[in-house]
Each structure stands twice: as C-alpha cells, then as structure tokens.
TORPAMAR-926580 format. One record per residue (C-alpha): residue number from 1; x, y, z. Coordinates in Angstrom, 1 decimal. Layout:
BEGIN
<koldren k="NUM" px="X" py="Y" pz="Z"/>
...
END
This chain:
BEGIN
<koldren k="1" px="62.3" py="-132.1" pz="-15.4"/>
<koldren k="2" px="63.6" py="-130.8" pz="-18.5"/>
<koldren k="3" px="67.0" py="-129.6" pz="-19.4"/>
<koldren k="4" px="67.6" py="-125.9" pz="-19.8"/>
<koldren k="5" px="70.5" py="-127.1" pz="-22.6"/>
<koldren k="6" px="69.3" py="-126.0" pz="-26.6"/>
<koldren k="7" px="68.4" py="-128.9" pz="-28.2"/>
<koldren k="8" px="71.4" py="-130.6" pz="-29.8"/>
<koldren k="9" px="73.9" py="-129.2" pz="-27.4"/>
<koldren k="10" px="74.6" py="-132.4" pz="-25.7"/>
<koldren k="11" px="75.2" py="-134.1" pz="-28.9"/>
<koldren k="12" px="77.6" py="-131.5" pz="-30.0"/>
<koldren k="13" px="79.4" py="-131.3" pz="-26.9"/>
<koldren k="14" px="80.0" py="-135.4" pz="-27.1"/>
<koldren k="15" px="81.7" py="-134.8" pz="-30.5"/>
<koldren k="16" px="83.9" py="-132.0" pz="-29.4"/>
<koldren k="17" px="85.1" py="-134.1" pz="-26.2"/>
<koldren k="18" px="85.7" py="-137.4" pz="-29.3"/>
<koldren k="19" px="87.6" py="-134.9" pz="-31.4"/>
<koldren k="20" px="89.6" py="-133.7" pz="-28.3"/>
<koldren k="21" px="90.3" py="-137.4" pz="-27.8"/>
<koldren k="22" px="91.7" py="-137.6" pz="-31.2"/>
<koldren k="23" px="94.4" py="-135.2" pz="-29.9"/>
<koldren k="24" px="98.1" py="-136.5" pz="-28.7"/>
<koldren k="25" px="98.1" py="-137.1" pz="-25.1"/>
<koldren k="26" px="100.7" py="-134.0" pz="-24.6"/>
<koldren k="27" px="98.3" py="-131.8" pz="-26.8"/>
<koldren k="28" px="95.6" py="-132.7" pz="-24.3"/>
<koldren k="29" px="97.5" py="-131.8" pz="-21.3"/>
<koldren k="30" px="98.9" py="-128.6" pz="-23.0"/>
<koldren k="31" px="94.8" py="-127.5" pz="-23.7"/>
<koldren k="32" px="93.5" py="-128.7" pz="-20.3"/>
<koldren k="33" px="95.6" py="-126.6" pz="-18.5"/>
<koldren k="34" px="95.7" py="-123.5" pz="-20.6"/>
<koldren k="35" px="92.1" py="-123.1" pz="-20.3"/>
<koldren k="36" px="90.6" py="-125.7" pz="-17.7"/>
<koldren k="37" px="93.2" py="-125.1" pz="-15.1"/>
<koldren k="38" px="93.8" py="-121.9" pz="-16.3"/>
<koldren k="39" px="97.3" py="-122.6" pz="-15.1"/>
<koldren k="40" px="100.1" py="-120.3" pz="-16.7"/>
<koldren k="41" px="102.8" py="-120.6" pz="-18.8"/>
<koldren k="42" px="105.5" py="-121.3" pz="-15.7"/>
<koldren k="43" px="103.3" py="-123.5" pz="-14.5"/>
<koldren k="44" px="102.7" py="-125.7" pz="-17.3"/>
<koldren k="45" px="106.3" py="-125.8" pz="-18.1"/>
<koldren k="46" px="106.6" py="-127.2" pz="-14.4"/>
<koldren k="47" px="103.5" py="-129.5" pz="-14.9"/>
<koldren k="48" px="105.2" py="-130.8" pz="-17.9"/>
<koldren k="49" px="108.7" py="-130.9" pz="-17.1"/>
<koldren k="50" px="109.6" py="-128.4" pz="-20.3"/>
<koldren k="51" px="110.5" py="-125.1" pz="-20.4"/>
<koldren k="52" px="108.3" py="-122.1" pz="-20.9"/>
<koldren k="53" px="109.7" py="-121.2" pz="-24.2"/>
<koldren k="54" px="108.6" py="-124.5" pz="-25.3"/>
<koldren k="55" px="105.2" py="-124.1" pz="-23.8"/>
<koldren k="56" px="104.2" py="-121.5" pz="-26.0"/>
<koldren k="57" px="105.7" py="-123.0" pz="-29.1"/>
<koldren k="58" px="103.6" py="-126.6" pz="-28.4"/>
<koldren k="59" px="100.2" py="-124.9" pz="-27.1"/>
<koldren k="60" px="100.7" py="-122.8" pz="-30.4"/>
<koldren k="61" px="100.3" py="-126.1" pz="-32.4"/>
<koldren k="62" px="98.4" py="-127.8" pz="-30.0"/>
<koldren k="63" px="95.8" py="-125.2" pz="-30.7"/>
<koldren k="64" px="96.3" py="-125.5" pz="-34.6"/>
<koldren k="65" px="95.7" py="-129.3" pz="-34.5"/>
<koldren k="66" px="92.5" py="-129.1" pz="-32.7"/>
<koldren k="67" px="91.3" py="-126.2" pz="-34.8"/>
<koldren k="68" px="92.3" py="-128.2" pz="-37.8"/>
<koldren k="69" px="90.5" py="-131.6" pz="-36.5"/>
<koldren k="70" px="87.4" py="-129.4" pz="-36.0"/>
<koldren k="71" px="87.2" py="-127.6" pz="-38.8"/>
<koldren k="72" px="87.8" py="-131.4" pz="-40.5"/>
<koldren k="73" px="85.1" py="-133.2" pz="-38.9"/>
<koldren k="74" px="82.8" py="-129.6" pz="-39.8"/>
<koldren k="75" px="82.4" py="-128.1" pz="-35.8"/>
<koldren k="76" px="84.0" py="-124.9" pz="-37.0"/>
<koldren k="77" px="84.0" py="-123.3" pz="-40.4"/>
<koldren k="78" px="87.0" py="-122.1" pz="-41.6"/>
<koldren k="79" px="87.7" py="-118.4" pz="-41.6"/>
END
C-alpha cells in the first residue's frame, strides 16, 4: 500500500521534529501547548507555574527562536 504523503514529506517532517529538539526544554513546552494542546494563556501559566504576563512574553521568543533555527538550517525562507 502506498502512502498518500508527497514524496519527501516524511523527510521534512523528521527535520522539523530535530530542529524542535534543538529548542530549550521550556520553549518546547511553551510551543506544545500553544498549538498541540491548544491550551490558553491561563492555562499555560498554570501548566508552567508562571504567570500569564510572562506566558506571552516567553511564547513570543519561543516562537522567534524556532523561526530563527528554521530559517538557519533553510526550512523557511526569510521574509
């Protein structure tokens, strides 16, 4: 049976999970549940034992490192 994935997707999706990888460990958490867990900014702050002033401020940055580490290792371009 073959896959219905384009041809190259599986590749590109294993560097994207490395490059997430290369993230800190609080980054990580801070992107997972934004927008895997799609948990809001409460309760992350709850999740995380922070408050939701500093929620925003860190997924803020945790979203400029991994858009920085992508656009390093060529993923995304740089607009």
């Amino acid at each position: 049976m073959e896959s219905s994935a384009p041809s190259g997707r599986f590749e590109q999706d294993a560097d994207i999970a490395k490059i997430f990888s290369e993230l800190g460990e609080r980054d990580r958490a801070l992107l997972w549940l934004a927008y895997v867990e799609g948990e809001s900014h409460e309760e992350m702050a709850s999740s995380l034992g922070v408050g939701r002033r500093s929620v925003k401020v860190m997924l803020f940055r945790a979203r400029r490192r991994l858009r920085e580490l992508l656009i390093a290792r060529g993923v995304l371009v740089k607009s």
